[in-house]
C-alpha positions in Angstrom: 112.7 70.4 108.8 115.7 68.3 107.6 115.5 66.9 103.7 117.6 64.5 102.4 119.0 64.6 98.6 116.0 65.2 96.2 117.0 62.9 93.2 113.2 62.9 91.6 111.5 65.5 90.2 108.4 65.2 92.7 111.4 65.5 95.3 112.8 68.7 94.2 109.0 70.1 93.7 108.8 69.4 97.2 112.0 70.8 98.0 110.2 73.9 96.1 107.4 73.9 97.6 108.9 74.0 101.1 110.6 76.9 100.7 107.9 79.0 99.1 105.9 77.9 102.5 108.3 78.6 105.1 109.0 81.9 102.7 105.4 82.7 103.4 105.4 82.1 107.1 107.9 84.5 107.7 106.2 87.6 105.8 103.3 86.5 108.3 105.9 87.2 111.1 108.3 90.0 109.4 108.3 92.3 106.8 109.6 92.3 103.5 113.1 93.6 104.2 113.1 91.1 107.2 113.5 88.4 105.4 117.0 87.0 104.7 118.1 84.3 102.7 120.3 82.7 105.5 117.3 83.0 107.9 115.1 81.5 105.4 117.6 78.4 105.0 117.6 77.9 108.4 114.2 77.8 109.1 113.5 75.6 105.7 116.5 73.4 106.9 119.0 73.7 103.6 122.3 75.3 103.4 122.5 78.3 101.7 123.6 76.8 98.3 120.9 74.1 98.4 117.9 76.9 98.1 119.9 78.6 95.3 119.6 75.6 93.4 115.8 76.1 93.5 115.4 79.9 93.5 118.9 82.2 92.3 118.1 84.6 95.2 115.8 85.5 98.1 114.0 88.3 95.6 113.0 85.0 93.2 111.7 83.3 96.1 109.7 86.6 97.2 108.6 87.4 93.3 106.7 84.1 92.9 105.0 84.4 96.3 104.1 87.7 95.0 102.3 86.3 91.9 100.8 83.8 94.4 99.2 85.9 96.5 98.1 88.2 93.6 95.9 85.4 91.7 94.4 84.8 95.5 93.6 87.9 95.6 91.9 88.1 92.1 90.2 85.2 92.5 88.5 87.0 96.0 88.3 90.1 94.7 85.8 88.9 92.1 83.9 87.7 94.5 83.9 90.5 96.2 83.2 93.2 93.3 80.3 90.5 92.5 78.3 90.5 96.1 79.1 95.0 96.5 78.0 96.3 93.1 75.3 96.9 91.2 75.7 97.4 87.4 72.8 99.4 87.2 73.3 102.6 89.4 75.4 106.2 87.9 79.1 105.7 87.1 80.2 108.2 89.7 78.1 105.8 92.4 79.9 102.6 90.6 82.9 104.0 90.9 82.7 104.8 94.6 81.7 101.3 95.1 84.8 99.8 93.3 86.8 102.1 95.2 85.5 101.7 98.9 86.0 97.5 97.5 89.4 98.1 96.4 90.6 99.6 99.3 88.9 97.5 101.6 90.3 94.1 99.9 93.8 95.1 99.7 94.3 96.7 103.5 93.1 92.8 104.7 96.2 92.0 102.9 99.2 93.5 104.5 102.0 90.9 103.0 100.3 91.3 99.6 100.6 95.5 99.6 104.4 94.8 101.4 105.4 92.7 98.3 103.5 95.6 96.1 105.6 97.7 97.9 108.9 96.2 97.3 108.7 95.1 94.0 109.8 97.9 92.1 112.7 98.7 93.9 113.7 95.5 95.4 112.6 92.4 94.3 112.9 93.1 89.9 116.6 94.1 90.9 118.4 90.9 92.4 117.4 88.8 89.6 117.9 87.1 86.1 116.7 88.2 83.0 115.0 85.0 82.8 113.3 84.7 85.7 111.7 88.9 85.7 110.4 88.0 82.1 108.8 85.1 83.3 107.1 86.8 86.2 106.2 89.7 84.3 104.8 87.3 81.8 102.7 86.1 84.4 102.3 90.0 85.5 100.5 90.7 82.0 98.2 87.4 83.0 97.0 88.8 86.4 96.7 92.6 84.9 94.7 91.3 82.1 92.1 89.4 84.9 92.3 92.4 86.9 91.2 94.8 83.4 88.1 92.5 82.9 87.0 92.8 86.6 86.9 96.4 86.3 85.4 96.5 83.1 82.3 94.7 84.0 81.3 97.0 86.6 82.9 100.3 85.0 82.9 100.3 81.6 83.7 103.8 81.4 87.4 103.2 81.8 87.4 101.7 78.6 91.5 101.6 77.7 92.4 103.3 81.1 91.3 100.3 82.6 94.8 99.2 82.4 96.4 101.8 83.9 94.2 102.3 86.8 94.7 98.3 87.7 98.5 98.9 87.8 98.1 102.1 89.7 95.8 100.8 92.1 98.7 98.3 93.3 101.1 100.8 93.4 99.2 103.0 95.1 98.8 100.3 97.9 102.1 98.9 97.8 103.3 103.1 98.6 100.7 104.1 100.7 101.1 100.7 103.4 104.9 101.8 103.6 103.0 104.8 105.7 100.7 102.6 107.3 102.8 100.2 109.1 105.4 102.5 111.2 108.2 100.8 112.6 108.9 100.8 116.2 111.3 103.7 116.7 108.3 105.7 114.7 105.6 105.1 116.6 107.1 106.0 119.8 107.8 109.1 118.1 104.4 109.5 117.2 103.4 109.0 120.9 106.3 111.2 122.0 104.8 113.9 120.0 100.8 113.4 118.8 101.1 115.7 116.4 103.6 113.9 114.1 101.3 111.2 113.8 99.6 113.3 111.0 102.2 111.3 108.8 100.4 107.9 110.3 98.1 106.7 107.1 96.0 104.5 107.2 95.8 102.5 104.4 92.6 101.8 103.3 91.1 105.5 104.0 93.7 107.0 102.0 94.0 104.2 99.4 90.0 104.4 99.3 90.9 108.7 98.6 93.3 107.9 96.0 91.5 105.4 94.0 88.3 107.4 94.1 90.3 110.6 92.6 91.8 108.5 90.3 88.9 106.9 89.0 86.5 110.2 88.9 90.1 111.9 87.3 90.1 109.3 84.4 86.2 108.3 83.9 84.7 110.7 81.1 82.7 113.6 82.1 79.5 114.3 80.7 
């Protein structure tokens, strides 16, 4: 892909646009810490300075995927909490439901829990002030949707709602570190059977975590 000089706005939305996508491509192909900016500018066909006009570093790029994918995810996940609960049965059965959902939404969405993953200690670090405000801005926005969804089906929670929607997507952004081995590890693993203990996968023990979280916080009777 080869651009020429974006001297319109619709040009350098463009421009924009086709680096989030080839961005994108490559966490299909890579992991998170894979991806480089100079293999990114390559593959997007810009120098290296050209894509810092648009984005001031790889981890901006990567941050506004991550909000991307996020709002997907809501906007299935609703879907998805709509179609495998019903309001009506005991909270302890709700809450089984929503975590058996949870779990089962976010280990379908590997680059999603890599970005969880990495956000924290990667991608809020390489950045402007500017541009971490306006993604947690945006953070507050998805957190807020993500509240309501549980509320409706576990009203319980009342105000640790909240906190059990930000846990939840640290919890999977942790946990799929230990799902997704690298290479050196899993021949280790079949070297020697029994380290695999430290294998997880990630939606049984996300799907154990979020149900003792939620039967931790709900009220007892």
């Amino acid at each position: 892909m080869t651009f020429q000089r974006a001297r319109t706005e619709e040009q350098r939305e463009i421009r924009r646009r086709a680096i989030l996508d080839t961005a994108s491509a490559m966490l299909e192909e890579m992991p998170v810490a894979a991806v480089t900016l100079n293999e990114l500018s390559r593959r997007v066909g810009l120098a290296k300075p050209n894509v810092l006009r648009y984005f001031e570093s790889r981890e901006a790029v990567l941050l506004e995927l991550l909000d991307h994918f996020l709002q997907e995810w809501l906007t299935e996940l609703a879907d998805e909490l709509a179609a495998g609960i019903d309001e009506n049965p005991p909270m302890a059965e709700r809450a089984a439901a929503v975590a058996e959902i949870l779990s089962r939404s976010l280990s379908g969405r590997v680059v999603l829990c890599d970005l969880f993953g990495a956000q924290g200690s990667v991608l809020e670090r390489n950045v402007s002030v500017e541009v971490v405000a306006r993604y947690k801005r945006a953070s507050l926005d998805r957190l807020t949707t993500m509240t309501s969804l549980l509320l409706k089906y576990l009203p319980e929670l009342g105000e640790n709602a909240t906190l059990f929607s930000l846990q939840t997507m640290v919890m999977a952004g942790a946990l799929s570190a230990y799902s997704t081995p690298p290479p050196s590890l899993q021949a280790a693993y079949q070297a020697e059977p029994d380290l695999a203990r430290f294998h997880l996968e990630l939606k049984d023990s996300l799907e154990l975590a979020l149900t003792a979280t939620l039967l931790g916080v709900l009220p007892r009777r």
